[in-house]
C-alpha positions as CSV (number, residue, x, y, z in Angstrom):
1,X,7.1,28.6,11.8
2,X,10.2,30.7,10.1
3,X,11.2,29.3,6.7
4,X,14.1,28.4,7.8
5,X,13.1,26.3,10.7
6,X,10.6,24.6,7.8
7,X,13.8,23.9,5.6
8,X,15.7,22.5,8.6
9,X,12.9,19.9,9.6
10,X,12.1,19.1,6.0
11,X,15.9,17.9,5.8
12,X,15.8,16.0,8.9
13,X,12.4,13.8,7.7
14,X,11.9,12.3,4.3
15,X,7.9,12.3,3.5
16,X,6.3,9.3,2.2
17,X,3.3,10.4,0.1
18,X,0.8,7.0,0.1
19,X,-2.2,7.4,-2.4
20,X,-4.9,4.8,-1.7
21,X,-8.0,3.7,-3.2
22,X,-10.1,3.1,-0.3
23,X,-11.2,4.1,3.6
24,X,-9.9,0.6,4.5
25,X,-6.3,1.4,2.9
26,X,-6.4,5.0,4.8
27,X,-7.3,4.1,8.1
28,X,-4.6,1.2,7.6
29,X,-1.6,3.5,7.1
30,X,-2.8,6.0,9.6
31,X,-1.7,3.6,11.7
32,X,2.2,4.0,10.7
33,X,2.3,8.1,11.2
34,X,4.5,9.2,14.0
35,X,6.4,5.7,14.3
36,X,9.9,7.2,13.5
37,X,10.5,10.9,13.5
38,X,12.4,10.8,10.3
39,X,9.9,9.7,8.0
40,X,6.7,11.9,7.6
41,X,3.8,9.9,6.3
42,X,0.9,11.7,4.3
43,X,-1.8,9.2,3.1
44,X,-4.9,10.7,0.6
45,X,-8.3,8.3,-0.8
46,X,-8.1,9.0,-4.4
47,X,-11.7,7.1,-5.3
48,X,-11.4,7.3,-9.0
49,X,-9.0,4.7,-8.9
50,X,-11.0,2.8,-11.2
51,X,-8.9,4.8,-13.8
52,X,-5.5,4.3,-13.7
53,X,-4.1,7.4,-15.7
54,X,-6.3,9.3,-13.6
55,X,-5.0,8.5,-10.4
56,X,-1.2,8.5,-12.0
57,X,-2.2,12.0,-12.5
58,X,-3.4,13.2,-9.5
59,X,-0.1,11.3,-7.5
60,X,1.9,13.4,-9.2
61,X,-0.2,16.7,-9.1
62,X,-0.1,15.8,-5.2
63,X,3.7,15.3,-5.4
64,X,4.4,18.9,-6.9
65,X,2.1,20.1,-4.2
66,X,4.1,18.9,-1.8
67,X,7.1,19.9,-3.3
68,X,8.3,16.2,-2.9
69,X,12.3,15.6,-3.8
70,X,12.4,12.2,-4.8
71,X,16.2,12.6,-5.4
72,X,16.5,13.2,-1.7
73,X,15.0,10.3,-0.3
74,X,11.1,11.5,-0.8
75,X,8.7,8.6,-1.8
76,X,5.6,8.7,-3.4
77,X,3.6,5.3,-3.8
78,X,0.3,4.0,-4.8
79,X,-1.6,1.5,-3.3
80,X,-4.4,-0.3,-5.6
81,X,-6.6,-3.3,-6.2
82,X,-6.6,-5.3,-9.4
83,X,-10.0,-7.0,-9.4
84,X,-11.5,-4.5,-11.7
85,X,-8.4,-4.5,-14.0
86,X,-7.0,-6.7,-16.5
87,X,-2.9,-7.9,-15.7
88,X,-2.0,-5.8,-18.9
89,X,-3.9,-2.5,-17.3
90,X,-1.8,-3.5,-14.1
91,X,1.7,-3.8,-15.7
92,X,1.2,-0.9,-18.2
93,X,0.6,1.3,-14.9
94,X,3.2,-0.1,-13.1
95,X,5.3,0.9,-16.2
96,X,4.0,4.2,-16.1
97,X,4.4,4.4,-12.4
98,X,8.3,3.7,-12.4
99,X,9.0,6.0,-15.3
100,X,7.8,8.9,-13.0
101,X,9.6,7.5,-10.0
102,X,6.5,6.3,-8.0
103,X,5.9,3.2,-6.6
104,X,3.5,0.5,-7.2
105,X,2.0,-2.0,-4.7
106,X,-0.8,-4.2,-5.7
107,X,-3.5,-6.3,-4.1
108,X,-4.4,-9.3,-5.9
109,X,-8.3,-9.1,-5.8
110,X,-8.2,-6.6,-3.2
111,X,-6.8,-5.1,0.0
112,X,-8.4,-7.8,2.4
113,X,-5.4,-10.1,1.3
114,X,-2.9,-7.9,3.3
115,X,-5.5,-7.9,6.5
116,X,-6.2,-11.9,6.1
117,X,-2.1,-12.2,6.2
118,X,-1.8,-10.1,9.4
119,X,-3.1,-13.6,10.8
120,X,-3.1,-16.5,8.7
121,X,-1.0,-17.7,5.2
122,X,-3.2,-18.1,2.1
123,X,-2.5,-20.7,-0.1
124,X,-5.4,-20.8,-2.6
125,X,-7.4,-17.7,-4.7
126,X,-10.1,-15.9,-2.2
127,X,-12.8,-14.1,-4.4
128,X,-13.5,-10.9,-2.2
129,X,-16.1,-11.8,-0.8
130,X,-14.5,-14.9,0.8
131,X,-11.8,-12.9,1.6
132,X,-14.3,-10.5,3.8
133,X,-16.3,-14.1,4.9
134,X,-12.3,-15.1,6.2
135,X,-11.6,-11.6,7.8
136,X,-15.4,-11.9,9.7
137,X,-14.2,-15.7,10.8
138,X,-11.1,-14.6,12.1
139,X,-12.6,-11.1,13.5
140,X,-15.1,-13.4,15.0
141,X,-17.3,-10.0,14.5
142,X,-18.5,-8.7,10.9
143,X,-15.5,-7.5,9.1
144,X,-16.8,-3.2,7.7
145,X,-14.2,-2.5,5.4
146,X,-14.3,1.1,6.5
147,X,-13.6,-0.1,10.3
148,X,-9.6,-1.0,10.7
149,X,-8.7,-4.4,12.4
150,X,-6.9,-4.3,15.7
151,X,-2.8,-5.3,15.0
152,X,-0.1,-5.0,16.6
153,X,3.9,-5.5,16.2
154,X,3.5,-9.4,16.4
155,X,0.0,-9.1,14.0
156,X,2.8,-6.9,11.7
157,X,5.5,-9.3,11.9
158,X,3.3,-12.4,11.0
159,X,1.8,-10.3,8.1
160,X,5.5,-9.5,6.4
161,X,6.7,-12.7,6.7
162,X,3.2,-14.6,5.2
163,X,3.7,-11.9,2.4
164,X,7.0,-13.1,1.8
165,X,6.3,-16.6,2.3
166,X,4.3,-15.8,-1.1
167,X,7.1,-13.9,-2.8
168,X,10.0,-12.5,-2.3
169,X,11.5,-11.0,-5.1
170,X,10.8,-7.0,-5.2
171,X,12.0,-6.7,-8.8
172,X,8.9,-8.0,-10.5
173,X,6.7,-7.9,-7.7
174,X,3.7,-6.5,-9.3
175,X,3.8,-8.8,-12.1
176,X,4.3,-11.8,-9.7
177,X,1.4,-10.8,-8.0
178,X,-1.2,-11.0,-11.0
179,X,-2.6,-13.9,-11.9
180,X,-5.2,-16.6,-10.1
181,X,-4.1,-19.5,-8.6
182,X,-3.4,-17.9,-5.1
183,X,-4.7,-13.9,-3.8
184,X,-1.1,-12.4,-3.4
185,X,-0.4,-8.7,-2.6
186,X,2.6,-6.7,-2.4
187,X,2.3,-4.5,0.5
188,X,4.6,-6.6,2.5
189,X,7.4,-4.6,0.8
190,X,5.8,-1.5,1.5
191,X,5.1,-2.1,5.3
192,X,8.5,-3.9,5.6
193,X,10.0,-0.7,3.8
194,X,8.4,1.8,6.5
195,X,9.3,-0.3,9.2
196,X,13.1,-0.6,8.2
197,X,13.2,3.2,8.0
């Protein structure tokens, strides 16, 4: 490819750089490449997301890598689980996350919220262990968290609009997210985000 053909279709597409901490968050947002030819979607595992400076660091090492231009409409955005973090850890890295421009989208225990909401509201906390028992009931087959679940636009649609039915606001999101009186997760916004495109 010339240079100049690369500069042309790098103006025409933003790139949406999605670092997850898990195969189950991968495979997920595999699913969204190729949906609208102006956004590029790049997903990576980072699995030492049990450190959050660590994997603040390596989003933006991947971001100069990719010679990203958040000014221009680029996005880079992390996707995490708090159940091995405290709410402070969460909001100091969501803190540090929006001082370098990146966005933060939580899963209050884990990821397995955002699948359980694909076909049912939750209204009460799910350790994650129930939450997998839930996703097995409603699979009617053993839920693998490597394995993705079959969705579709409908399965997508329901999803957004149980997130939301949770919360809405986008300001505090993360923070509204914490806490344990019912799993919550913000990757409504996210999804809702890509889809909008």
């Amino acid at each position: 490819m010339s240079p100049a053909r690369g500069r042309e279709s790098r103006q025409q597409s933003r790139l949406m750089f999605i670092l997850v901490d898990g195969k189950s968050e991968k495979k997920y947002f595999e699913n969204f490449r190729g949906i609208n030819p102006h956004l590029r979607i790049e997903i990576m595992s980072e699995r030492d997301q049990c450190s959050y400076p660590k994997s603040l660091k390596y989003c933006m090492s991947q971001m100069t890598r990719r010679q990203m231009e958040l000014d221009k409409g680029d996005k880079a955005v992390i996707v995490t689980d708090v159940d091995r973090h405290t709410s402070q850890d969460v909001m100091d890295f969501d803190k540090d996350c929006t001082k370098q421009g990146i966005g933060l989208f939580v899963s209050n225990p884990s990821f397995e919220v955002w699948l359980v909401l694909h076909f049912e509201r939750i209204t009460r906390w799910m350790s994650c262990e129930e939450l997998n028992d839930e996703l097995t009931r409603i699979l009617g087959r053993r839920y693998v968290k490597s394995e993705s679940i079959p969705f579709d636009n409908d399965r997508l649609e329901t999803a957004i609009t149980n997130g939301f039915a949770q919360f809405d606001d986008s300001k505090n999101r993360n923070e509204q997210c914490l806490g344990n009186d019912v799993s919550r997760t913000t990757l409504h916004l996210l999804v809702k985000e890509i889809m909008d495109f």
